[in-house]
C-alpha positions as CSV (number, residue, x, y, z in Angstrom):
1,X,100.1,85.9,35.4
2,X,99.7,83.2,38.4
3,X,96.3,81.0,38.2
4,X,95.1,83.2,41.1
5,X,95.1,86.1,38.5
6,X,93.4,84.1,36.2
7,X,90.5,82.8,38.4
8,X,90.7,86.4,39.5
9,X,89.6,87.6,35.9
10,X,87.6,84.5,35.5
11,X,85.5,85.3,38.3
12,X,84.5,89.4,37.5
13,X,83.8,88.1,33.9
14,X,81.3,85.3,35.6
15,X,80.2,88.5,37.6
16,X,79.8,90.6,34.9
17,X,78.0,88.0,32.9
18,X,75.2,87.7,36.2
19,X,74.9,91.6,36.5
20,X,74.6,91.8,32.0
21,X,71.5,89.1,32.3
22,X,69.7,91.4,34.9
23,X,70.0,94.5,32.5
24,X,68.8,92.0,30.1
25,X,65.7,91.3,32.4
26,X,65.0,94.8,33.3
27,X,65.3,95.7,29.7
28,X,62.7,93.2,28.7
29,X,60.4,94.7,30.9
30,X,60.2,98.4,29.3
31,X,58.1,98.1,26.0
32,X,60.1,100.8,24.3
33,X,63.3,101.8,25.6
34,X,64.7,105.6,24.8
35,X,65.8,106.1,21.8
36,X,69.2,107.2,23.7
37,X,69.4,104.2,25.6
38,X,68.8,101.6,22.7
39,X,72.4,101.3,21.4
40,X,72.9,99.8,24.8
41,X,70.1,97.6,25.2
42,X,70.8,96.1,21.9
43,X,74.3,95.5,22.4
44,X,73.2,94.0,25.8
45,X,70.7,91.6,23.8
46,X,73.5,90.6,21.1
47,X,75.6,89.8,24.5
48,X,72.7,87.7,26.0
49,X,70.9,86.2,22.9
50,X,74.1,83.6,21.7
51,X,73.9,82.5,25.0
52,X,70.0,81.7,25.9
53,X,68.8,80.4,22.3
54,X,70.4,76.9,23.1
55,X,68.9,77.0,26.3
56,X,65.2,77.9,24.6
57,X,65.2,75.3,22.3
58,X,65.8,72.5,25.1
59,X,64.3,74.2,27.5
60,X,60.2,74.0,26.8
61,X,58.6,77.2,27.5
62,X,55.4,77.1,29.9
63,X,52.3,78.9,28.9
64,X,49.8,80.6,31.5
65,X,47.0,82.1,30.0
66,X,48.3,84.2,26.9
67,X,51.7,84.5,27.9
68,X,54.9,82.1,27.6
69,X,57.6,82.2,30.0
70,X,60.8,82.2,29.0
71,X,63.1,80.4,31.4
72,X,66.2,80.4,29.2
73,X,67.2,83.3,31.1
74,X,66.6,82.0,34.8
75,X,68.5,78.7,34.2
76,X,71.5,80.7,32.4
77,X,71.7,83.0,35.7
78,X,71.4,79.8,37.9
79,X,74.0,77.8,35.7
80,X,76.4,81.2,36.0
81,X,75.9,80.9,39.5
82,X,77.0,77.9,40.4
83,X,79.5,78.1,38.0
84,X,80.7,80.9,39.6
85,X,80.5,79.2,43.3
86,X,82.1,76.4,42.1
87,X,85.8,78.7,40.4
88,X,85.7,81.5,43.6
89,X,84.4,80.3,46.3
């Protein structure tokens, strides 16, 4: 393997990683998946979860009216996107 290959590999992982965090959003936004479905959004959750819990505890989470916002997942999208910029392009 030549670095190009690696940064190749590097780079659809970083792409993956983007494309697994928008399942993750969509996901959060169904109140009760199919039962079908669920093996997949949990394993998509265990794949997110190790990965925005640092963020959430450094990261305070805004409250309008009754609900929080969780920005964890915004600024780990962001943060793979410039990471990603910053390796492939």
């Amino acid at each position: 393997m030549t670095g190009g290959d690696i940064r190749a590999i590097i780079c659809f992982l970083l792409l993956v990683a983007q494309f697994v965090l928008i399942l993750h959003v969509v996901f959060s936004w169904v109140p009760r998946p199919p039962e079908p479905i669920m093996p997949f959004v949990r394993g998509i959750r265990r794949l997110v979860e190790p990965l925005a819990a640092p963020i959430r505890k450094v990261l305070p989470q805004p409250q309008i009216g009754m609900v929080r916002l969780d920005l964890s997942i915004i600024v780990l999208f962001f943060g793979l996107f410039l990471l990603r910029m910053l390796i492939c392009f």
